[in-house]
C-alpha positions in Angstrom: 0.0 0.0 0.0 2.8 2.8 0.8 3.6 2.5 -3.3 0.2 3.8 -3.8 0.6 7.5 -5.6 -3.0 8.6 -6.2 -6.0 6.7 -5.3 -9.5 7.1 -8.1 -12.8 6.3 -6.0 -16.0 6.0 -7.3 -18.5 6.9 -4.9 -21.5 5.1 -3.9 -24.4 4.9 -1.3 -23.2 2.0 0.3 -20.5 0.6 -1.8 -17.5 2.2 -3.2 -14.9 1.1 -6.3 -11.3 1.6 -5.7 -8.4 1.7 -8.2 -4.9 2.3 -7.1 -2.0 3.6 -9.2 1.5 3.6 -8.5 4.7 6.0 -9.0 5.2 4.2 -12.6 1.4 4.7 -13.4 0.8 0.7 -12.8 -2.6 -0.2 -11.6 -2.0 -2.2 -7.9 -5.2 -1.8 -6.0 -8.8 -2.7 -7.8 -11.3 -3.4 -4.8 -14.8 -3.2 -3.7 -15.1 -1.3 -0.2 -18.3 -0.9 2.4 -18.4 2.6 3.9 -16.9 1.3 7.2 -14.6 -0.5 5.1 -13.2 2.0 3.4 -12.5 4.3 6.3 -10.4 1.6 7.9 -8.4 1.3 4.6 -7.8 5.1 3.9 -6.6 4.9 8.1 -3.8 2.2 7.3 -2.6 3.7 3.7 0.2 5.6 3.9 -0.5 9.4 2.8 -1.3 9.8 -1.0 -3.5 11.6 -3.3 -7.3 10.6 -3.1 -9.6 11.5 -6.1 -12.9 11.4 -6.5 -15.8 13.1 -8.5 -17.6 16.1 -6.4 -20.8 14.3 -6.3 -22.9 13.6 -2.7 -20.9 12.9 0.4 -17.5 14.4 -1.4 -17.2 16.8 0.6 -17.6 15.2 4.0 -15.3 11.7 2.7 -12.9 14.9 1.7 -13.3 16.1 5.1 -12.2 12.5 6.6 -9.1 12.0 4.0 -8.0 15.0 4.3 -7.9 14.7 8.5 -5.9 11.1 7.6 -3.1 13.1 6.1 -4.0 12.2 2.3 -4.3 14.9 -0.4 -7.8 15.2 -2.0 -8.7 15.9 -5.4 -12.3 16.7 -5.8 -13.1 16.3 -10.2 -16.2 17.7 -11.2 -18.2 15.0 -12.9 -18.1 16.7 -16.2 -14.4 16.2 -16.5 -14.2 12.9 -15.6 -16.6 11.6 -18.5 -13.9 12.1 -21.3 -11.8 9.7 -19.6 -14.3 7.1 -19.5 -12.7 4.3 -21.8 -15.2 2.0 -23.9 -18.1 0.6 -21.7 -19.4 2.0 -18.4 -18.8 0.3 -14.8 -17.7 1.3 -11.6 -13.9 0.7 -11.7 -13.9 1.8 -15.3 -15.3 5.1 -13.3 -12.3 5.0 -10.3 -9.9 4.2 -13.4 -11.0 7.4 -15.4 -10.7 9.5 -12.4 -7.7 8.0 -11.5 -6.5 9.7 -15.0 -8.5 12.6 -15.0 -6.8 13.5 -11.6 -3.3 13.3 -12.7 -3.8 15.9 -16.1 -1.7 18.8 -15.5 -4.7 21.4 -16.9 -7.4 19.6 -14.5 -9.8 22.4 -13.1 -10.4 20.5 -9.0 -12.6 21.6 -6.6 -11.8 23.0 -2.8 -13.4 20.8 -0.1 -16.3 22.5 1.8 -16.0 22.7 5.4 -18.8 21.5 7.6 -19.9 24.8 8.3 -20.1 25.8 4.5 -22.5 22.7 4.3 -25.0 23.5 7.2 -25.5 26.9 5.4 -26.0 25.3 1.9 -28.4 22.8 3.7 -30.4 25.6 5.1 -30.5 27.0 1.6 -31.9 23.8 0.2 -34.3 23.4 2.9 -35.9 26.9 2.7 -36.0 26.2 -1.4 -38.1 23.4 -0.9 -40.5 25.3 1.6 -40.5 28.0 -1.4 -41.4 25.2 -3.9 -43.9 23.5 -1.8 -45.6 27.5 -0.9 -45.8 27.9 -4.6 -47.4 24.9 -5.5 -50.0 25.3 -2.4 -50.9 28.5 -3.8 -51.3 26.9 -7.4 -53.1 24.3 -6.0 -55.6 27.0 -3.7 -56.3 29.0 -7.4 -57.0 26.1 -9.3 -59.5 24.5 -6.4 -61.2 28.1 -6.7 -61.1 28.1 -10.2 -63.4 24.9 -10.7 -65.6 26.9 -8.8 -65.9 29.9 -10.8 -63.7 32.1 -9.0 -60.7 33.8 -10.0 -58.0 34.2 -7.4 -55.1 36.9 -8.0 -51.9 35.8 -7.7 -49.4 37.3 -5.1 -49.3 36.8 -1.4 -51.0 39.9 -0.6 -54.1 38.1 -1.6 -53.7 34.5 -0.4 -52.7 35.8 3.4 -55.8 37.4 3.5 -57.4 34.7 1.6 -60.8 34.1 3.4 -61.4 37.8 3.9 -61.4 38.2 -0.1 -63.4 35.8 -0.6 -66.2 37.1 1.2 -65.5 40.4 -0.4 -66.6 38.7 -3.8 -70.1 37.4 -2.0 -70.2 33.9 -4.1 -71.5 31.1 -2.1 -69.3 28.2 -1.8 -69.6 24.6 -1.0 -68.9 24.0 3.1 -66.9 21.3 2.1 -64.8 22.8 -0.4 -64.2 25.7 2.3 -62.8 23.4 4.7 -60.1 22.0 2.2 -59.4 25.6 1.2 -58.9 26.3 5.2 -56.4 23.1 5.5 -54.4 24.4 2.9 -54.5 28.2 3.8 -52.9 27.1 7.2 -50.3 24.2 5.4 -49.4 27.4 3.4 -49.3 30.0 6.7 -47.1 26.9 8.1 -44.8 27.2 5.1 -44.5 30.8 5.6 -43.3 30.3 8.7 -40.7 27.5 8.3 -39.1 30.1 5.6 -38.7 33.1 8.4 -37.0 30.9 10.5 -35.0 29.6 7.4 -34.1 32.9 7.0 -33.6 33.8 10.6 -31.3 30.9 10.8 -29.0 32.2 7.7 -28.7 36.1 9.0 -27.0 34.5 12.1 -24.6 32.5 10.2 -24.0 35.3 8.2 -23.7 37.9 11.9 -21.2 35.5 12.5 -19.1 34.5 9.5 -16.3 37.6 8.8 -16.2 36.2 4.9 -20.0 37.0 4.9 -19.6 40.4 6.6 -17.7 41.5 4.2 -19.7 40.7 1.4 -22.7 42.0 2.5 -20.6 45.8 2.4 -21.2 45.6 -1.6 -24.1 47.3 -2.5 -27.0 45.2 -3.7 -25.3 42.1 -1.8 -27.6 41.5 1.5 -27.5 37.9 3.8 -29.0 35.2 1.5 -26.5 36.4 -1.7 -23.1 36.8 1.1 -24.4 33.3 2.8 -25.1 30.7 -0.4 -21.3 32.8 -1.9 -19.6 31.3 1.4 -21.6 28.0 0.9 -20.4 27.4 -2.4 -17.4 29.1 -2.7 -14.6 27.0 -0.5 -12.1 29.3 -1.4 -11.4 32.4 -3.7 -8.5 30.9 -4.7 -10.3 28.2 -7.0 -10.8 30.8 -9.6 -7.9 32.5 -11.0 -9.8 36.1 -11.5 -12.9 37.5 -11.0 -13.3 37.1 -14.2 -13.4 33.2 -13.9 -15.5 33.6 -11.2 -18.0 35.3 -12.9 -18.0 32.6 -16.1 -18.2 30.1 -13.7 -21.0 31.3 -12.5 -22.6 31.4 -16.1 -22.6 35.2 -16.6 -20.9 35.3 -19.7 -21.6 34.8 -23.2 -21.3 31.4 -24.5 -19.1 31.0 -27.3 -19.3 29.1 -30.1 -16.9 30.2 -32.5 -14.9 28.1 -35.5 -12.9 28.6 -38.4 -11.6 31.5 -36.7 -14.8 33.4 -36.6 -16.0 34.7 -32.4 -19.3 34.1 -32.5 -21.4 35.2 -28.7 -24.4 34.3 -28.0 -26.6 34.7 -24.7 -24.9 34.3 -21.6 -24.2 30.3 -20.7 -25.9 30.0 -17.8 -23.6 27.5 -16.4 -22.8 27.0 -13.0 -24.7 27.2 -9.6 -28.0 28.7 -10.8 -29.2 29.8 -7.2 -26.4 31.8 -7.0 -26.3 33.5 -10.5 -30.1 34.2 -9.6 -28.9 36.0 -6.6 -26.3 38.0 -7.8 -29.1 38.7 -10.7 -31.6 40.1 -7.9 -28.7 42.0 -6.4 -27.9 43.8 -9.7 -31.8 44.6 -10.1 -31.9 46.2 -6.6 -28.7 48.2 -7.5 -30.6 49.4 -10.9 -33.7 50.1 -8.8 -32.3 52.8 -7.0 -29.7 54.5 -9.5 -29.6 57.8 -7.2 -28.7 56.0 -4.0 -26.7 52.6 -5.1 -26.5 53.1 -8.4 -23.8 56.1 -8.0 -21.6 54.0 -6.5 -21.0 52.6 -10.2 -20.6 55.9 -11.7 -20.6 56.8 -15.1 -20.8 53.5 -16.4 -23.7 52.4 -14.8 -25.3 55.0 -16.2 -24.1 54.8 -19.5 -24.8 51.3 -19.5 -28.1 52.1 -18.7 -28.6 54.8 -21.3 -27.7 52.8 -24.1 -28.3 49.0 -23.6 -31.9 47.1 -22.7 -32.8 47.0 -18.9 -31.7 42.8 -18.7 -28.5 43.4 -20.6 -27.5 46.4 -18.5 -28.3 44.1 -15.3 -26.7 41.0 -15.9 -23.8 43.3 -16.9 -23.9 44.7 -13.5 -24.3 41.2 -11.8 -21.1 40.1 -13.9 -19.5 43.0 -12.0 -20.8 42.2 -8.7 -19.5 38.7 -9.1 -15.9 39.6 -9.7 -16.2 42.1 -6.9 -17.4 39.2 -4.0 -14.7 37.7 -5.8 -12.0 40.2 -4.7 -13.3 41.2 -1.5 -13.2 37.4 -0.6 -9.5 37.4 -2.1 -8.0 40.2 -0.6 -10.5 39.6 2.7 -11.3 43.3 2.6 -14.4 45.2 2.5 -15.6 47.1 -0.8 -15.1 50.2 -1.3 -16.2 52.4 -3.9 -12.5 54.1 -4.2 -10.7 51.1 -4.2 -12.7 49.8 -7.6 -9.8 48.5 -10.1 -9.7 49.5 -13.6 -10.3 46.0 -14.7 -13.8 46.3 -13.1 -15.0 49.8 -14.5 
């Protein structure tokens, strides 16, 4: 085992596929592991490199190698799949990661630590109580629908359901009324479990200095600074702000040949709850150009002047991306003084 250079797993639920390389690229390891298994293995290797996709439980087996003394490579799936010689299996999987992990040019991801995880699990849990709201409120209208009555969207109207339905004096069924009332309070339940969701993430964030510091960019409040310091393990993954921003899909896809640039929309790639933030954050900053907006100076407002209202945002949000990104670098707080060229 102490010949072993880089270790490929292919993760599992239950089992995992290992294949183990030496110093002169020979395979000398090609096992099945359980979970409990595989622990006690990685405890009596001798330290090496450890690769594996960054898929579920990554992070937290990352966690574990990386307290063992191992190095830990974490591939993101879509680089592995190249390597993938002729049919698919599990150790044909560890074997292609195995490779993948030992290309000079390989893009790898930083481990999370656990308390980057409990924020991006909050963040899941309150979009599923957003999902489920949304499709109680579908579910309300459509009820009321079969019934002749037209309900307007927004919350304004469902919290004060009952009240405008009384206001529109149409008789309905007793029995449809008292499914309308179970789901009225499954939806005021809902509302509820998201204010604590977002309680919950403003105290993270009162306590995390990354997060602080985020927050001092304009348009940036808690949920944007807390899902950045969820998914971004460190700033140092990303070579600019710049790469930052592409990552997050806020440039324009390319797809050029023959030596002809071709742009299209922007690619979209990435996280998309965090693009979406950093979206809503660049519509706040263009909702108030005499407050935030100046900030920007003259080319905000130039943007603004001569390019469509969604352009000139996800322009801005492109900018706001590379600025978390440098704030989170340089661990400093924005400032509008301190804005580099490269950003104007």
């Amino acid at each position: 085992m102490s010949s072993i250079k880089v270790l490929g797993i292919d993760l599992g639920k239950s089992s995992f596929h290992v294949i183990g390389r030496d110093y002169s690229d020979n395979q000398v390891i090609r096992k099945k592991f359980s979970r409990s298994a595989l622990i006690h293995y990685l405890h009596q290797l001798s330290p090496c490199t450890i690769a594996f996709e960054a898929c579920g439980g990554a992070h937290w087996l990352g966690r574990q190698c990386e307290s063992m003394g191992h190095k830990v490579k974490l591939i993101p799936p879509q680089y592995v799949k190249p390597f993938v010689k002729s049919n698919k299996n599990d150790f044909i999987d560890a074997d292609a990661i195995c490779e993948a992990s030992t290309r000079p040019n390989m893009r790898f991801v930083s481990v999370k630590s656990e308390q980057a995880q409990i924020i991006s699990a909050i963040h899941k849990a309150r979009h599923g109580y957003i999902k489920d709201r949304t499709a109680c409120m579908s579910r309300i209208g459509a009820l009321l629908l079969e019934f002749g009555v037209a309900l307007p969207t927004g919350h304004s109207v469902m919290k004060q359901l009952f009240s405008w339905l009384a206001q529109q004096r149409q008789p309905l069924p007793p029995l449809l009324m008292q499914e309308l009332v179970e789901l009225h309070e499954h939806y005021l339940l809902l509302n509820a479990n998201i204010e604590k969701q977002d309680k919950k993430l403003k105290q993270l964030v009162e306590g995390d200095p990354v997060a602080q510091l985020l927050k001092t960019i304009p348009g940036i409040g808690d949920m944007t600074a807390s899902l950045c310091v969820a998914n971004i393990s460190s700033a140092t993954d990303f070579k600019n702000g710049r790469n930052m921003a592409a990552w997050l899909g806020l440039v324009p896809a390319q797809y050029s040949t023959g030596g002809k640039p071709k742009l299209l929309g922007i690619s979209k790639r990435g996280n998309k709850e965090l693009r979406t933030l950093f979206i809503h954050a660049a519509r706040a900053v263009m909702s108030r150009p005499e407050k935030t907006g100046k900030i920007y100076g003259e080319w905000l407002m130039n943007l603004r002047a001569t390019k469509p209202f969604n352009v000139a945002t996800v322009a801005l949000a492109n900018k706001l991306a590379r600025i978390a990104w440098a704030v989170m670098k340089t661990k400093q707080a924005f400032s509008d003084n301190a804005l580099a060229p490269g950003l104007q």
